[in-house]
C-alpha positions, -999 to 999 in steps of 0.1 A, spaced: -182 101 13 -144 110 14 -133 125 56 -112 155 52 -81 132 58 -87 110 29 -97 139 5 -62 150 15 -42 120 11 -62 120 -26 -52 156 -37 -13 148 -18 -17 120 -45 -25 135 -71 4 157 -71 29 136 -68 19 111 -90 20 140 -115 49 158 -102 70 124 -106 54 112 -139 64 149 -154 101 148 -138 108 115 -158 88 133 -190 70 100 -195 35 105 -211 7 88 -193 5 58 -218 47 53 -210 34 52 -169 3 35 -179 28 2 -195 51 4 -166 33 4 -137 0 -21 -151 -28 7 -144 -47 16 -174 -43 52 -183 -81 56 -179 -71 50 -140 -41 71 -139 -62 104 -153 -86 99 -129 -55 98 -99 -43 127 -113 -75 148 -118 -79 136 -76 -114 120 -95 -105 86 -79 -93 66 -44 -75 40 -58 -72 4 -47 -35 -3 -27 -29 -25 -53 -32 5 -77 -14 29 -53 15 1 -52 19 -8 -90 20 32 -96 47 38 -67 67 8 -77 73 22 -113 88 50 -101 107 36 -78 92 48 -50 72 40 -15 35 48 -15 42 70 14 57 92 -10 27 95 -28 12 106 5 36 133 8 23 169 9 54 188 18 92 174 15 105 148 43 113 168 75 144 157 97 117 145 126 84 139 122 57 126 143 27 108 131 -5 120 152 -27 86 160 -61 102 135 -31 115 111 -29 82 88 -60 78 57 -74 51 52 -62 33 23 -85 -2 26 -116 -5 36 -135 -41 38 -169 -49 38 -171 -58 76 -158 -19 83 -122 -36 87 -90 -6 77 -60 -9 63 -37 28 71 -2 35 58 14 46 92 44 58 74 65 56 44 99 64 41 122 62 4 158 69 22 178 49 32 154 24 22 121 18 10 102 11 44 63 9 51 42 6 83 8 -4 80 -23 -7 107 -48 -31 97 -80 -43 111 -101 -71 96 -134 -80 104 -145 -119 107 -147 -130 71 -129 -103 54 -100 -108 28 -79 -85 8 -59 -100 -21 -23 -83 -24 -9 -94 -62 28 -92 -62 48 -61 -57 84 -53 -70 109 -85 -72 124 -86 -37 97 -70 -18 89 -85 24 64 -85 43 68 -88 81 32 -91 99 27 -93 134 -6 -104 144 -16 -83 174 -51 -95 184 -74 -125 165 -54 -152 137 -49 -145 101 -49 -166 73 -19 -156 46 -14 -172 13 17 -165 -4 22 -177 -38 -5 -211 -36 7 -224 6 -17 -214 36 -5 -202 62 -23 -197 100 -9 -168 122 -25 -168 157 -24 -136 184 16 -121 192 27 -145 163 44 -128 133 54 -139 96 78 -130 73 77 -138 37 89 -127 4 62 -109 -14 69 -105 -50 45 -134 -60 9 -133 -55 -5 -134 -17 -36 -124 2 -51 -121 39 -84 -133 55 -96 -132 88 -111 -166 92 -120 -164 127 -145 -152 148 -131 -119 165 -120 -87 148 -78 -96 136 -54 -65 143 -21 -68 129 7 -43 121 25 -48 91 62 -34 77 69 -37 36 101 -37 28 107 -30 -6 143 -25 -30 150 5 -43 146 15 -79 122 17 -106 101 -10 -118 89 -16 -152 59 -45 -153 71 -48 -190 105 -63 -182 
């Protein structure tokens, strides 16, 4: 069952994933070859029938060249804005009741993400690759994570932080005994990106 907050992040979704597909005039098969998500998926995101995966919500964003806090976006990008603390949805949840939350997004001047995560002893969540260039800065706040970026382990303990280029496949696991908390920035190029090419 969807909270109020994630039922509106879906709907905010929803409309900008069409809004944008629409204002480029592709069709949903053109979308559905560029950003990797079958078209099945994409009707669903825009009929607000679905909460997609991150992965999903990245692949889609990265076609159009976008952040996936744009796709959050229910009213255009104020001057200011403050994020209240219960504000951010819940984009990830693991089986151990770990969250993943998109803090904020911004597209200008750059493509920016901050991201609140909390995993649970024994949870994982598998990231893919995202647009060529992409970083991921992590700072681990309580607990030790386990990264893998493309094949190489890494171990980040409690106030440690890693940086790594994250256009190659990578994934996180908490593979200690506490709860891990981490906050994580994506930095991402600008421009569209086409999984075809």
């Amino acid at each position: 069952m969807l909270t109020d907050r994630e039922r509106d992040a879906q709907l905010a979704i929803a409309r900008q994933v069409k809004g944008l597909r629409q204002g480029r005039r592709w069709s949903l098969d053109e979308l559905a070859s560029r950003s990797g998500v079958s078209k099945g998926m994409l009707v669903q995101i825009e009929g607000a029938r679905t909460n997609p995966s991150i992965g999903t919500l990245c692949r889609v964003a990265e076609s159009f060249g976008v952040s996936i806090g744009r796709l959050l976006e229910a009213e255009p990008e104020p001057v200011v804005k403050i994020v209240g603390a219960d504000e951010p949805a819940v984009l990830w949840r693991g089986p151990g009741g770990g969250t993943g939350r998109l803090l904020r997004g911004v597209n200008d001047p750059a493509f920016v993400e901050i991201w609140d995560w909390r995993m649970a002893p024994g949870e994982e969540h598998d990231s893919g690759d995202h647009t060529p260039g992409t970083r991921e800065i992590i700072h681990v706040r309580l607990g030790s994570l386990q990264v893998e970026v493309d094949g190489n382990h890494y171990e980040v303990q409690t106030r440690e932080t890693i940086d790594f280029v994250a256009d190659r496949p990578h994934r996180y696991r908490n593979g200690g005994t506490v709860e891990t908390v981490l906050t994580m920035v994506v930095v991402m190029p600008q421009g569209e990106h086409d999984r075809r090419a």
